[in-house]
N, CA, C and O of each residue as an XYZ file, in Angstrom:
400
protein
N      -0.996    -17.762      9.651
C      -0.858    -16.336      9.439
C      -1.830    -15.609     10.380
O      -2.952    -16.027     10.664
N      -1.472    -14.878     10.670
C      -1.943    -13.848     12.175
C      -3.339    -12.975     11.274
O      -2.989    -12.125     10.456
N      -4.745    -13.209     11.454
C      -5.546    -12.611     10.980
C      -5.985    -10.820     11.838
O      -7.095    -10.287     11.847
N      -4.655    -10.267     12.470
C      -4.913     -8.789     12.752
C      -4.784     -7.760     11.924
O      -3.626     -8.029     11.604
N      -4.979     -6.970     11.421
C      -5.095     -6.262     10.670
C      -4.473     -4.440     11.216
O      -5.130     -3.687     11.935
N      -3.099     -4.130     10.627
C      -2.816     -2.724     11.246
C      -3.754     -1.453     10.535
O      -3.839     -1.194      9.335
N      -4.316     -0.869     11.497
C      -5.555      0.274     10.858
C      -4.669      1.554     11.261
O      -3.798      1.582     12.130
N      -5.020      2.435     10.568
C      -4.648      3.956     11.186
C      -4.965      4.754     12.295
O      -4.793      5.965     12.428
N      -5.427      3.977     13.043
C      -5.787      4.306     14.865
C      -4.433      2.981     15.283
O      -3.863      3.355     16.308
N      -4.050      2.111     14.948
C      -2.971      1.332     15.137
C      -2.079      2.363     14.849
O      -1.727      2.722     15.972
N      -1.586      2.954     14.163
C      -0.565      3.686     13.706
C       0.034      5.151     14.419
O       1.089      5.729     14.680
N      -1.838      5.330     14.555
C      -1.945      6.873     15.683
C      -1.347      6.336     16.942
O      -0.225      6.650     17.340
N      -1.973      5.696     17.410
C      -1.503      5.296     18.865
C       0.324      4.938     18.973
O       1.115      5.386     19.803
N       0.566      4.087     17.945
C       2.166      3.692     17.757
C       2.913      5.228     18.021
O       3.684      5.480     18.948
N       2.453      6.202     16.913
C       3.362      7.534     17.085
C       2.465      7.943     18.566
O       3.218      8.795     19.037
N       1.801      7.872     19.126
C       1.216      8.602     20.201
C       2.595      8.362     21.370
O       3.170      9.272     21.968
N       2.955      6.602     21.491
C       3.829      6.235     22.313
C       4.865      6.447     22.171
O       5.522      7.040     23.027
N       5.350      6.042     21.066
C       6.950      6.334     20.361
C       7.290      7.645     20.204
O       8.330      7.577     19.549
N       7.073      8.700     20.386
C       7.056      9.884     19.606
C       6.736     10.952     21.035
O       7.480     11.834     21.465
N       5.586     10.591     21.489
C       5.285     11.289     22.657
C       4.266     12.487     21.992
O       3.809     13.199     22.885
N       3.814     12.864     20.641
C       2.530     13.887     20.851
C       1.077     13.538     21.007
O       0.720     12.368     20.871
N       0.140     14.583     21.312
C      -0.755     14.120     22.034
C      -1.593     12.917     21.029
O      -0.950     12.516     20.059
N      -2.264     12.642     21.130
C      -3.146     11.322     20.303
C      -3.787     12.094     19.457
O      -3.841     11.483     18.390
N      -4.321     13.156     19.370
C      -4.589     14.172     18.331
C      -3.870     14.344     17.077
O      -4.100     14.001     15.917
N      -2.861     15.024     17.700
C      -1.778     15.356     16.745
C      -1.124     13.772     16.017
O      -0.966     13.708     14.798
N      -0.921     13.043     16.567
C      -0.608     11.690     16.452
C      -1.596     11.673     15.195
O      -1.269     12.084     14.082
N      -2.431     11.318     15.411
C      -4.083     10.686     14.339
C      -3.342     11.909     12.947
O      -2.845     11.552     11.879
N      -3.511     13.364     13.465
C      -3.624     14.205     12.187
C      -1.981     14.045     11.640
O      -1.852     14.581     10.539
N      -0.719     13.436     12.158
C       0.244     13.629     11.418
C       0.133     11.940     10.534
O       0.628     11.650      9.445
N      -0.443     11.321     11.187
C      -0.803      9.825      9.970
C      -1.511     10.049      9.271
O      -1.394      9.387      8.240
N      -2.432     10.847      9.296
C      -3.421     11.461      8.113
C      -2.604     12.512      7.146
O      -2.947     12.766      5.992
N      -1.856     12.884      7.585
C      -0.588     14.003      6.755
C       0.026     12.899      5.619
O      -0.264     12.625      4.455
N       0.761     12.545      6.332
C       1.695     11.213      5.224
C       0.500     10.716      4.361
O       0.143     10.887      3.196
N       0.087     10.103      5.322
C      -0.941      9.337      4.075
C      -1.642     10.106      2.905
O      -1.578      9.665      1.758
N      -2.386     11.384      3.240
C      -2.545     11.990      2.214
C      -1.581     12.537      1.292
O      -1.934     12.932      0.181
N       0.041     12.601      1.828
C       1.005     13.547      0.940
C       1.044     12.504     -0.013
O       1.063     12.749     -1.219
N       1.065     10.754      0.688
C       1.228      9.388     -0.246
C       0.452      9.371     -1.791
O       0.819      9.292     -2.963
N      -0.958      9.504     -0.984
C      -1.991      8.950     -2.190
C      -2.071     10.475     -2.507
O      -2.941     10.161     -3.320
N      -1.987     11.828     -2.634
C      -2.174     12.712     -3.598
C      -0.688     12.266     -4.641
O      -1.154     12.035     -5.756
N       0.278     12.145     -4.665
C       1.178     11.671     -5.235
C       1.251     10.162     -6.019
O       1.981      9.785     -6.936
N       0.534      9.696     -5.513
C       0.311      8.541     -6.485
C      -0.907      9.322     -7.625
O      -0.739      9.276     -8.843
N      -1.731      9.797     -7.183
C      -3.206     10.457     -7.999
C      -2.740     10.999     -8.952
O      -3.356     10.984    -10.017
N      -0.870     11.960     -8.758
C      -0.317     12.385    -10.051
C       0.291     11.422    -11.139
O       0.798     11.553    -12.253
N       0.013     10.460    -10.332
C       1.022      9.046    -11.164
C       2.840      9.338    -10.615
O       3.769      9.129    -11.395
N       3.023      9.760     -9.396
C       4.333     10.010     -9.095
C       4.775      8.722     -8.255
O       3.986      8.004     -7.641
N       5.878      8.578     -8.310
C       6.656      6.642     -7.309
C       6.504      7.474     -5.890
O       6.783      8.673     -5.857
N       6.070      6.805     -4.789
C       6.395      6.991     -3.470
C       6.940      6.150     -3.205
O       6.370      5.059     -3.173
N       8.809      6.317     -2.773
C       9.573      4.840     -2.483
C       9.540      5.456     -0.581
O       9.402      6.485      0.080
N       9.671      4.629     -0.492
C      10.034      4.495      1.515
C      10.736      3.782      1.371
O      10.546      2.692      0.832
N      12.268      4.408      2.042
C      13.753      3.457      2.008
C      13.812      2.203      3.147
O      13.660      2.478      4.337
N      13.915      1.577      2.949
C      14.235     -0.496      3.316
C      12.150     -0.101      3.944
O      11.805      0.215      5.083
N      11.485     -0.238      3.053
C      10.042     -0.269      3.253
C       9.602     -1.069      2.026
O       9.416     -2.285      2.040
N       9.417     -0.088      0.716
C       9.077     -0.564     -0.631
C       8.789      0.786     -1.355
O       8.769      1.870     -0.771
N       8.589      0.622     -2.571
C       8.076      1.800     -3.379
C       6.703      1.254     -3.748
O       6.277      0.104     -3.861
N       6.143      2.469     -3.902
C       4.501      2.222     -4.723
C       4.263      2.907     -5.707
O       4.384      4.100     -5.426
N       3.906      2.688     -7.003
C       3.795      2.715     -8.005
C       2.700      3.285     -9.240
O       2.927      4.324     -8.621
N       1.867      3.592    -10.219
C       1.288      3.705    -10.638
C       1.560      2.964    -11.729
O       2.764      2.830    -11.946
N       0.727      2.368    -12.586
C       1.204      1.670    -13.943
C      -0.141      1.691    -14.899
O      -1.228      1.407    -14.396
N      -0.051      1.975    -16.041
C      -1.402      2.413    -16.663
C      -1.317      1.245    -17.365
O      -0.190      0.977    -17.782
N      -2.319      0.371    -17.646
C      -2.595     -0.699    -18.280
C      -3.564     -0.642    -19.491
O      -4.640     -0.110    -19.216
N      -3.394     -1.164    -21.045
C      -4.106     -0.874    -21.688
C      -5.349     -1.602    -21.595
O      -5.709     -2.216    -20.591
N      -5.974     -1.516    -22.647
C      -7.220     -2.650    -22.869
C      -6.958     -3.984    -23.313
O      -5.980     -4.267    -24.005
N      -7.892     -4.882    -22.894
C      -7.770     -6.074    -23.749
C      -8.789     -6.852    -23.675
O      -9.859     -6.410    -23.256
N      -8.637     -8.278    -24.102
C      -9.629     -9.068    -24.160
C      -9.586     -9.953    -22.804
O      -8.463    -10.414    -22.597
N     -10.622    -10.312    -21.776
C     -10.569    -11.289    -21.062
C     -11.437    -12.208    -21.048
O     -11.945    -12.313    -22.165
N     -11.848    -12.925    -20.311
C     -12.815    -14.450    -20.176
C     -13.449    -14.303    -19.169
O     -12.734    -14.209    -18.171
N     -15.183    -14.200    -18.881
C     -15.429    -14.602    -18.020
C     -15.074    -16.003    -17.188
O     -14.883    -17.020    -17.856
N     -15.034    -16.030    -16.546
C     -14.559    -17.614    -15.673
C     -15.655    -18.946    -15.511
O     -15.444    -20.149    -15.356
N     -16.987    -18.102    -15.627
C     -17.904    -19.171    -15.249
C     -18.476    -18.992    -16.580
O     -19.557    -19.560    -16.425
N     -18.462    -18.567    -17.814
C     -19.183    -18.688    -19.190
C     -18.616    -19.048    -20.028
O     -19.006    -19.897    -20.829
N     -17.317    -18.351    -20.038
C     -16.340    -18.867    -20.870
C     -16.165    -17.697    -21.906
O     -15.353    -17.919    -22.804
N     -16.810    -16.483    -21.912
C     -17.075    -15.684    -22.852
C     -16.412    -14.472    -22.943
O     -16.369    -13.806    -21.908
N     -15.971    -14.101    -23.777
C     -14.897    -13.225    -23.976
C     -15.754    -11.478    -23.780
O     -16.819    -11.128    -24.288
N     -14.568    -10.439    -22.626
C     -15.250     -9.673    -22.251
C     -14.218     -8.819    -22.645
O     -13.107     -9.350    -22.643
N     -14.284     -7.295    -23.083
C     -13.389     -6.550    -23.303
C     -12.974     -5.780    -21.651
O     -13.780     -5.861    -20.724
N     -11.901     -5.208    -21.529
C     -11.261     -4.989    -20.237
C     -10.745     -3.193    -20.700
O     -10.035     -2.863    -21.649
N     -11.243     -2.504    -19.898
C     -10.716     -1.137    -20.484
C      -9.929     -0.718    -20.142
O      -9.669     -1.306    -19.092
N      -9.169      0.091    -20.333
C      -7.948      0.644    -19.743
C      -8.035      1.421    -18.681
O      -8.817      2.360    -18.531
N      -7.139      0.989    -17.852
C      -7.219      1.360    -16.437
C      -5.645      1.786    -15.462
O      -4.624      1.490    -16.083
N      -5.504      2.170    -14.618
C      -4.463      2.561    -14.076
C      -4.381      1.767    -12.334
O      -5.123      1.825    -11.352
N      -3.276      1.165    -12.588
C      -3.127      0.486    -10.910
C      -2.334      0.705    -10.326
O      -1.335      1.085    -10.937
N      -2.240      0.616     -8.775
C      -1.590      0.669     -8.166
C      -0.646     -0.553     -7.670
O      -1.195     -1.544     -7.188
N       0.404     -0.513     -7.754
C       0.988     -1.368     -7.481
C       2.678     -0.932     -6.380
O       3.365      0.085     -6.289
N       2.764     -2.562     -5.621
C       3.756     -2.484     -4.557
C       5.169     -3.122     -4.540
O       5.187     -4.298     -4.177
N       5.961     -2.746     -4.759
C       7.202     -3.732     -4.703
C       7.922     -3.926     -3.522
O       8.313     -2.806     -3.193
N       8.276     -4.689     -2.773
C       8.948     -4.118     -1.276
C      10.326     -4.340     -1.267
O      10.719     -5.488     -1.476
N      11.043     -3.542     -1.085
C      12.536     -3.431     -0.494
C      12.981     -4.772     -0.559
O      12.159     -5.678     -0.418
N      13.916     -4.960     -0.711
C      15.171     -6.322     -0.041
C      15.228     -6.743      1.257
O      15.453     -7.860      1.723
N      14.912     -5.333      1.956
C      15.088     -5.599      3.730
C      13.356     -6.074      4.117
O      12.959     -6.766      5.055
N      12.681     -5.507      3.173
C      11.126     -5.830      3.642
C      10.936     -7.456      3.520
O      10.452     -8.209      4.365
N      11.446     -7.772      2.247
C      11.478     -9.077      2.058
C      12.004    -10.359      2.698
O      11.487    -11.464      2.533
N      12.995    -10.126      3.384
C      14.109    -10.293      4.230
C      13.526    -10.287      5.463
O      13.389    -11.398      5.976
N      13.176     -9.416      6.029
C      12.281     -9.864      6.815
C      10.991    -10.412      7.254
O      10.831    -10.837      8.399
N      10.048    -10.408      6.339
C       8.797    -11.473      6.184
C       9.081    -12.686      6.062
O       8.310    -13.633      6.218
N      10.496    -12.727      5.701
C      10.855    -14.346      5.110
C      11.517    -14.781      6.536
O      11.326    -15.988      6.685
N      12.136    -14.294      7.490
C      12.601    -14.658      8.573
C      11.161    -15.068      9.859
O      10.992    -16.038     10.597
N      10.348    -13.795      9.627
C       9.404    -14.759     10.098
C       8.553    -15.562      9.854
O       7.791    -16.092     10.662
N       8.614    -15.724      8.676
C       7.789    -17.077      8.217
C       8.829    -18.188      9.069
O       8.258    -18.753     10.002
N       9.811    -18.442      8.926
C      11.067    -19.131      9.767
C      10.709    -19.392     11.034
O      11.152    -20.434     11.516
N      10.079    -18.770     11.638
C       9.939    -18.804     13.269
C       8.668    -20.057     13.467
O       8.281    -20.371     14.592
């Protein structure tokens, strides 16, 4: 597995080329999405992106868990996560290149 990592200067530059605006505008319209993303998750709202995935909010209650190295039972509070499901086509294609 390829240890590169895509950052949001990866992303700026992608629309800088593909797209053609200046690297400025590029940087501030990936900073646009991304913030329209995560203020919309912050409401607990689905952001789906079609053949991408949807992302999610899911509120989880409390419970009991285990530390791992004591063995001792720890209470877990209720919390809210984020979570990712990806498309059919997303899947579909990670699985083709694992293939290669």
């Amino acid at each position: 597995m390829s240890e590169k990592t895509l950052t949001r200067m990866d992303l700026s530059e992608a629309v800088f080329r593909e797209v053609g605006l200046s690297r400025n505008e590029s940087a501030q319209l990936v900073e646009t999405v991304l913030q329209h993303m995560s203020d919309a998750l912050v409401r607990g709202e689905t952001v789906k992106i079609s053949s991408f995935g949807t992302f999610s909010v899911r509120d989880k209650t409390s419970r009991m868990g285990r530390n791992p190295k004591t063995g001792e039972e720890v209470p877990i509070s209720p919390r809210r996560v984020l979570s990712f499901r990806p498309s059919h086509l997303m899947k579909d294609r990670v699985a083709e290149g694992n293939a290669k």
